[in-house]
C-alpha positions as a printed NumPy array, in Angstrom:
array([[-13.634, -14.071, -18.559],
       [ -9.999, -14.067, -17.42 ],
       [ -7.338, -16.239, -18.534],
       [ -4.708, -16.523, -16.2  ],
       [ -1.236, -17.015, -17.626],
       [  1.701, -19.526, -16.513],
       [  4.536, -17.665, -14.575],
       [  7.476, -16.815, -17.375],
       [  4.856, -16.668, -20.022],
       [  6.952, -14.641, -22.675],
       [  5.616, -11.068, -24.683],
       [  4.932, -13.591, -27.876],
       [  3.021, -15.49 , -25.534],
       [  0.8  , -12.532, -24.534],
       [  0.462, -10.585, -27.858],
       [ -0.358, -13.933, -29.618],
       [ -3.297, -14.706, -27.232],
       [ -4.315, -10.853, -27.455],
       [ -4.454, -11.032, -31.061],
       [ -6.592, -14.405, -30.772],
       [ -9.27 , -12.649, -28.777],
       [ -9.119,  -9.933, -30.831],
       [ -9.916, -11.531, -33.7  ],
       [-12.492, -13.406, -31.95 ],
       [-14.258,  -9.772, -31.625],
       [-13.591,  -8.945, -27.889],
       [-12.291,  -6.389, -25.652],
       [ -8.869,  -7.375, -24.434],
       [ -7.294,  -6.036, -21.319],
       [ -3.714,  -6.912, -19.922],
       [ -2.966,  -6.985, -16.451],
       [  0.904,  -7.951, -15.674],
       [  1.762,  -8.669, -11.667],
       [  4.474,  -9.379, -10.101],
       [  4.281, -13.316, -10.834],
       [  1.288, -13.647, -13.204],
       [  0.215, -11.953, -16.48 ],
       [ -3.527, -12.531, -16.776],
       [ -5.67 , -11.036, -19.941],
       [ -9.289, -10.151, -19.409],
       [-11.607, -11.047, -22.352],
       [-14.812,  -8.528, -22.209],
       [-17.423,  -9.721, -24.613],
       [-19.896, -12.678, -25.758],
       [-18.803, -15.376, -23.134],
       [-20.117, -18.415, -25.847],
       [-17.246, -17.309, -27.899],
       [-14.758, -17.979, -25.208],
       [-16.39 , -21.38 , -24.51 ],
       [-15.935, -22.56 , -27.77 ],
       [-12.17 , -21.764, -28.277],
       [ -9.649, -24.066, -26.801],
       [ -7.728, -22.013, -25.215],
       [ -6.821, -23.38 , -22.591],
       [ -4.854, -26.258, -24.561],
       [ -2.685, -22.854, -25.307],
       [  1.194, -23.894, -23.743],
       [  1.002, -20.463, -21.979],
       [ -2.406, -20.461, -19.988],
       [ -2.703, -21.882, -17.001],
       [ -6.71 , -21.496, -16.346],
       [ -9.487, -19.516, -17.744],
       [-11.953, -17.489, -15.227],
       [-15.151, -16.341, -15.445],
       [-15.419, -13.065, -13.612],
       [-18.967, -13.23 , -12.124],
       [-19.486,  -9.231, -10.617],
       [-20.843,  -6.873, -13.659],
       [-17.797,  -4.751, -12.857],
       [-15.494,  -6.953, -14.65 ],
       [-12.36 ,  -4.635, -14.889],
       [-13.006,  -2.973, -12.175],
       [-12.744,  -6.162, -10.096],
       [-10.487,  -7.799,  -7.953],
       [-11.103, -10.649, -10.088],
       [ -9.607,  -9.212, -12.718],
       [ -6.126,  -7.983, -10.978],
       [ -5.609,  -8.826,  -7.472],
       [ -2.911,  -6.485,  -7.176],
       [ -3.516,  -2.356,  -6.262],
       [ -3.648,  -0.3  ,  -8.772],
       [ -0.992,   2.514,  -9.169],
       [ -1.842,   5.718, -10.99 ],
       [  0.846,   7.936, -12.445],
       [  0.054,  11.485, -12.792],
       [  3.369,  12.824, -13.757],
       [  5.457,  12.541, -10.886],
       [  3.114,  11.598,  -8.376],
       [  1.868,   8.325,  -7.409],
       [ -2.237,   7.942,  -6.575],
       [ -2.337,   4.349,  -4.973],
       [  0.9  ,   3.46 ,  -3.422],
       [  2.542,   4.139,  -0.16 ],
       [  2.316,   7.761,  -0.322],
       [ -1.518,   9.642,   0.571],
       [ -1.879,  11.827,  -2.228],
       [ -3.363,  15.408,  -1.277],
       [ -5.023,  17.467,  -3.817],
       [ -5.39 ,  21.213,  -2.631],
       [ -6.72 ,  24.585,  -3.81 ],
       [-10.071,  26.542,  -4.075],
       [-13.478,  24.989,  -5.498],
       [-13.458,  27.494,  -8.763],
       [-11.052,  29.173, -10.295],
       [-11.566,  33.063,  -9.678],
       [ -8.532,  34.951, -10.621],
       [ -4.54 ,  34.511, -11.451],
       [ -3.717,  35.542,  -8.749],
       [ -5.753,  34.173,  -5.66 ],
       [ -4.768,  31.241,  -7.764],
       [ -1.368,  31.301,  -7.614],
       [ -1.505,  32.312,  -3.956],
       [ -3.15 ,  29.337,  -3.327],
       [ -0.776,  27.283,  -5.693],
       [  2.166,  28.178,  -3.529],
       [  0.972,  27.987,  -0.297],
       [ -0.432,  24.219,  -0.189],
       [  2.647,  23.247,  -2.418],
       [  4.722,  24.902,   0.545],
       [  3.   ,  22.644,   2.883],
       [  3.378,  19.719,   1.045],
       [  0.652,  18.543,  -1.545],
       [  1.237,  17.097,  -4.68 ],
       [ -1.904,  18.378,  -6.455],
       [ -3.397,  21.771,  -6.712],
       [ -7.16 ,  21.544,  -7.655],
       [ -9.503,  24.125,  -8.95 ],
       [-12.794,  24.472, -11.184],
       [-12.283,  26.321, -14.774],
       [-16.018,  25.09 , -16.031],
       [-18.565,  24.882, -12.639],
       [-21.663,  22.791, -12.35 ],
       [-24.16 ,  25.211, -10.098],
       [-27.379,  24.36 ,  -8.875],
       [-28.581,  27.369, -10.248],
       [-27.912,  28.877, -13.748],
       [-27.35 ,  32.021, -12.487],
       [-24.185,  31.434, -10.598],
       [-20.904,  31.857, -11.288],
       [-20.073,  29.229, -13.882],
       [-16.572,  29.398, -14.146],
       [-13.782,  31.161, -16.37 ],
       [-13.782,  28.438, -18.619],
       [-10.325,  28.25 , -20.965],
       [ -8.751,  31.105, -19.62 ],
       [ -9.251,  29.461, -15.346],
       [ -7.053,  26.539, -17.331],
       [ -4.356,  28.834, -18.703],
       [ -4.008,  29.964, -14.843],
       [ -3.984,  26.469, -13.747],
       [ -0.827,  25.591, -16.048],
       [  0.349,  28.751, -15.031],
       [  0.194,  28.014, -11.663],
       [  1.53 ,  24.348, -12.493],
       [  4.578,  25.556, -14.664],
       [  5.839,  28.204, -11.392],
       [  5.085,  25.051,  -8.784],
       [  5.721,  22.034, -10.048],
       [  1.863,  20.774,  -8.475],
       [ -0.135,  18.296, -10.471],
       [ -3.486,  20.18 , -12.138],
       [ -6.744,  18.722, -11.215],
       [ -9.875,  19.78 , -12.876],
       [-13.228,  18.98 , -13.621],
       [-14.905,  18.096, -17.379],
       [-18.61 ,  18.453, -17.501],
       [-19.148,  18.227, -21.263],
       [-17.782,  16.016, -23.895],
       [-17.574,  19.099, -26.72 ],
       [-14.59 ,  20.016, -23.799],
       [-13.022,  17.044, -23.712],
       [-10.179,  17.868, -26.193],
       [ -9.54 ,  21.311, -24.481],
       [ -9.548,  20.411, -20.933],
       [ -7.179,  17.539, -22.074],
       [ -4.639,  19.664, -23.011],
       [ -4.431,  21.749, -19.888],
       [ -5.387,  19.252, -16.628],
       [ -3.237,  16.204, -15.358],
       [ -6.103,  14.309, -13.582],
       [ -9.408,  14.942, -15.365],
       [-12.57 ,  15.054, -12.603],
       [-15.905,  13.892, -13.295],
       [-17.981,  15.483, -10.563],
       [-20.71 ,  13.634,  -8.901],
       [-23.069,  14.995, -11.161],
       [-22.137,  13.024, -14.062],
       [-21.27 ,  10.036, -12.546],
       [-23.634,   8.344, -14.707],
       [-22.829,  10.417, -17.695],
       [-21.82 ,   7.478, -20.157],
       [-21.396,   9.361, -22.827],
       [-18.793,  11.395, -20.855],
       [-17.907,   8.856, -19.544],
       [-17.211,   7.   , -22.663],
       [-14.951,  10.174, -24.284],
       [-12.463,  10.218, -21.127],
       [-12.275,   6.549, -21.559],
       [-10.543,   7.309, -24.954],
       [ -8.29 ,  10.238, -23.614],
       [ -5.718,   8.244, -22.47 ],
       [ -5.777,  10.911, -19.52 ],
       [ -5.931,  10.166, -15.533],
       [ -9.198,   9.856, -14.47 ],
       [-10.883,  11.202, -10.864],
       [-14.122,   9.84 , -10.871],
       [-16.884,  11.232,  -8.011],
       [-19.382,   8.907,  -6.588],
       [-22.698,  10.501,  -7.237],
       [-24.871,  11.919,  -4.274],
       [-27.724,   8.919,  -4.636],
       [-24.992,   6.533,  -5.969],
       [-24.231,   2.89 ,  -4.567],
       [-20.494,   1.9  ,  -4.633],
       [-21.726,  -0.698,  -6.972],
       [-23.229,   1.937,  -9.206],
       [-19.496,   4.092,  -8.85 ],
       [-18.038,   0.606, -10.011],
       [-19.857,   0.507, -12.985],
       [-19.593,   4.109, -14.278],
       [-15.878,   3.297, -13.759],
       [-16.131,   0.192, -15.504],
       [-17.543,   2.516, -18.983],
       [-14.069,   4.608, -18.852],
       [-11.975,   1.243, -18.114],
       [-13.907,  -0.367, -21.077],
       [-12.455,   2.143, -23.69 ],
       [ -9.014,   1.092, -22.435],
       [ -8.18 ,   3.809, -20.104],
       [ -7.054,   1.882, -16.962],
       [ -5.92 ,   5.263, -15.02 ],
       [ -8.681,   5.359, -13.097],
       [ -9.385,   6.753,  -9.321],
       [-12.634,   6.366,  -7.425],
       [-13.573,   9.382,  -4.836],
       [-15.683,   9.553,  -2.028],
       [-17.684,  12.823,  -1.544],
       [-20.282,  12.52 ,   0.493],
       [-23.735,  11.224,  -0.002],
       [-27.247,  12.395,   0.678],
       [-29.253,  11.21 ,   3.579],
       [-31.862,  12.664,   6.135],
       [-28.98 ,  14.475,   7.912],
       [-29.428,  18.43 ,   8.016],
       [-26.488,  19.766,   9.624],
       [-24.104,  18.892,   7.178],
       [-24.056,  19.358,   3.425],
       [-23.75 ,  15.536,   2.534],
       [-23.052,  12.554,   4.713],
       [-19.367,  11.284,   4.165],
       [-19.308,   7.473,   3.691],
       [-16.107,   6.34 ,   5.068],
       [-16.71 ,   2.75 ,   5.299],
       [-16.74 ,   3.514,   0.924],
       [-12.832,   3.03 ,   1.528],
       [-12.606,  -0.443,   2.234],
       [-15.416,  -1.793,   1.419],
       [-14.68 ,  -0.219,  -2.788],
       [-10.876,  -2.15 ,  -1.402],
       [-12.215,  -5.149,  -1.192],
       [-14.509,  -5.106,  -4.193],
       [-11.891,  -3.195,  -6.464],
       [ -7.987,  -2.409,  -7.456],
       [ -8.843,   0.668,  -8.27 ],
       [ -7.183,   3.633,  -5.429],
       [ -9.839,   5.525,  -3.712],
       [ -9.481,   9.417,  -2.226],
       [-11.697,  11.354,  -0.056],
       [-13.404,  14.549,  -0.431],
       [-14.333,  15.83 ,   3.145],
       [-14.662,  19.695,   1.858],
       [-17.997,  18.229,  -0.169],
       [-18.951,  15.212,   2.286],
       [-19.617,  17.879,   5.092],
       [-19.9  ,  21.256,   3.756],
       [-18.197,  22.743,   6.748],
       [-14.834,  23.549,   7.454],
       [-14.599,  23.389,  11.154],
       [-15.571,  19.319,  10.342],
       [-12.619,  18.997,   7.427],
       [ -9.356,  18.672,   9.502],
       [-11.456,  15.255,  11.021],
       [-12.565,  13.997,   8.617],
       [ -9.16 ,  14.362,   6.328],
       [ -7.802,  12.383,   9.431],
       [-10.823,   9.917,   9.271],
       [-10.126,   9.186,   5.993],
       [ -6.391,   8.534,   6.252],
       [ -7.312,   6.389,   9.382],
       [ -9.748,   4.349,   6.934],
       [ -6.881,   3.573,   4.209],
       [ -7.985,   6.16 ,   1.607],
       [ -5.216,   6.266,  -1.173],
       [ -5.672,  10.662,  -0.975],
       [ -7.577,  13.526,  -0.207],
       [ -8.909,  16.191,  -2.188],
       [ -9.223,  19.234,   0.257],
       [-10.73 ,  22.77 ,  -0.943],
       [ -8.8  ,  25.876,   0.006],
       [ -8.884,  29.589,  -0.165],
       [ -7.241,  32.822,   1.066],
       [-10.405,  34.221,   1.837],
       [-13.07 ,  31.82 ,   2.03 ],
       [-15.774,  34.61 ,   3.283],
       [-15.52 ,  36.204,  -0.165],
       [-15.14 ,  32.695,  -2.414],
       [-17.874,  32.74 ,  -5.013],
       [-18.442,  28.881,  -5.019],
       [-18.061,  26.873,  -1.655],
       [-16.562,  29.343,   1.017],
       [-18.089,  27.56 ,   4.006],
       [-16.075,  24.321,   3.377],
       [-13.076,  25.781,   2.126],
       [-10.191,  25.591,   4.548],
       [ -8.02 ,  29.068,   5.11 ],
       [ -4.568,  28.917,   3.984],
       [ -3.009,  29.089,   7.462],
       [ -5.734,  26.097,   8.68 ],
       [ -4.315,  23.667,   5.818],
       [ -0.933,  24.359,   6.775],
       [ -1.506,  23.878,  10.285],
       [ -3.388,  20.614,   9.335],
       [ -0.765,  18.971,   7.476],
       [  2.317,  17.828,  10.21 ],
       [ -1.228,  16.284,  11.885],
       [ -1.901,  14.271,   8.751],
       [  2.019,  13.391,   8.239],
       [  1.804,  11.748,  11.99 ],
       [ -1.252,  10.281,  11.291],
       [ -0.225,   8.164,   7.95 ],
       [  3.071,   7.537,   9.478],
       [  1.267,   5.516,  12.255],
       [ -0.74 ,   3.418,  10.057],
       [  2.116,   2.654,   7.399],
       [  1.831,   5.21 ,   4.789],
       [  3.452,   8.702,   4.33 ],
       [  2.88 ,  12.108,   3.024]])
């Protein structure tokens, strides 16, 4: 349920009703808009039914919210979401771009990378320290000492760290070192996962998983919004389907249909939705074209000799060349770079 609150409904009218609910034993969540303050109420719905709260001065109606996606919903705030990661903005105006190479393999290819796509313009530099391979014999990662060199790289550039959390025993760790924590598609429906980076308090990028409705991607978002971590950010990486000739199938309408169904700011991954690179550069446009909030674009300085996803990592000189593209593209439909 939601219970939507009068316009100029004071902080003592808010933490009063909180505590109410609270004491009731739900879940309360508060969303504050420009003109209304409404509190969601996540729990038995009899409860709610038999308090009186809408004879509360305050409260101007009370909701149910009908989609199992409750704070996920547009139901449940009307209004985008914006997501701070430190100085950038995921969700506003500006397309957030999240650069650098699928694993981290050294300090220095690393910070190579780091400088170059910061040169160019992106906010985010992106790169693997623990590395979910199809087969246990590939390279797996550096683990701790892949973060050190993205904080490194983070501390010399000023770019936001993205990385990816596969286990919860990592959780604490990782959290220390990244500025938007990753869930790969993977463990999309990891809710025990998801559950721990609910409680982080931490920016959360959340992959759709390769069999995965959007419905489904609402509700694994709706287990790390349940723990009261509202930072969250839905991304589109491709999906499996009979299609051969590229590595997934990117799902572009995702962007506004998840829009329309959710507050929640959505970015693309074309490196993983095609698997190529000679497909990225279009489908980064694509993507901007379809009102996706950023992208999340895999780069390397020699993408022959990467050790995880070469073929759909872009060359340094290719991302630079792609980005005054992108900048015209998102100033034509309203948004910047």
């Amino acid at each position: 349920m939601i219970i939507v609150l009068k316009q100029g409904a004071s902080q003592s009218d808010i933490d009063g009703i909180s505590e109410k609910l609270q004491n009731l034993g739900l879940k309360v969540h508060v969303s504050q808009g420009e003109e209304r303050t409404i509190i969601g109420a996540i729990g038995d719905e009899r409860i709610l039914r038999e308090t009186p709260l809408e004879a509360h001065p305050a409260v101007e109606k009370i909701l149910p919210i009908l989609k199992p996606f409750k704070l996920a919903s547009r139901d449940f705030r009307a209004d985008d979401s914006l997501i701070s990661v430190g100085d950038q903005v995921i969700g506003g105006p500006k397309v957030a771009v999240m650069a650098g190479p699928c694993a981290v393999e050294s300090r220095e290819g690393l910070l190579t990378v780091a400088r170059a796509v910061k040169k160019a313009g992106a906010g985010f530099l992106r790169g693997g320290a623990f590395k979910p391979r199809s087969s246990p014999y590939s390279f797996q990662g550096l683990g701790e000492e892949g973060l050190k060199y993205l904080a490194e790289a983070r501390e010399e550039t000023g770019l936001r760290v993205v990385t990816e959390l596969m286990d919860p025993r990592d959780a604490e760790l990782v959290n220390r070192y990244a500025d938007l924590i990753q869930i790969g598609a993977r463990n999309m429906s990891n809710f025990t996962l998801l559950k721990e980076v609910g409680k982080l308090r931490k920016p959360v990028l959340l992959k759709r998983g390769l069999s995965a409705t959007v419905k489904e991607l609402l509700m694994s978002a709706e287990y790390i919004l349940s723990e009261g971590n509202h930072d969250v950010i839905l991304c589109e990486r491709g999906i499996r389907t009979f299609e051969t000739d590229t590595r997934n199938t990117l799902d572009l309408s995702a962007v506004p249909l998840i829009k329309g169904m959710s507050h929640l700011p959505v970015v693309i991954d074309p490196s993983h939705g095609v698997g190529r690179a000679d497909l990225v550069p279009a489908m980064c446009l694509a993507a901007i074209a379809a009102g996706a909030d950023g992208l999340l674009v895999e780069v390397h300085p020699n993408p022959q000799e990467a050790v995880s996803d070469g073929p759909q990592s872009l060359r340094i000189e290719d991302f630079r060349e792609l980005f005054p593209r992108l900048r015209s593209l998102a100033e034509v439909v309203g948004r910047a770079l």
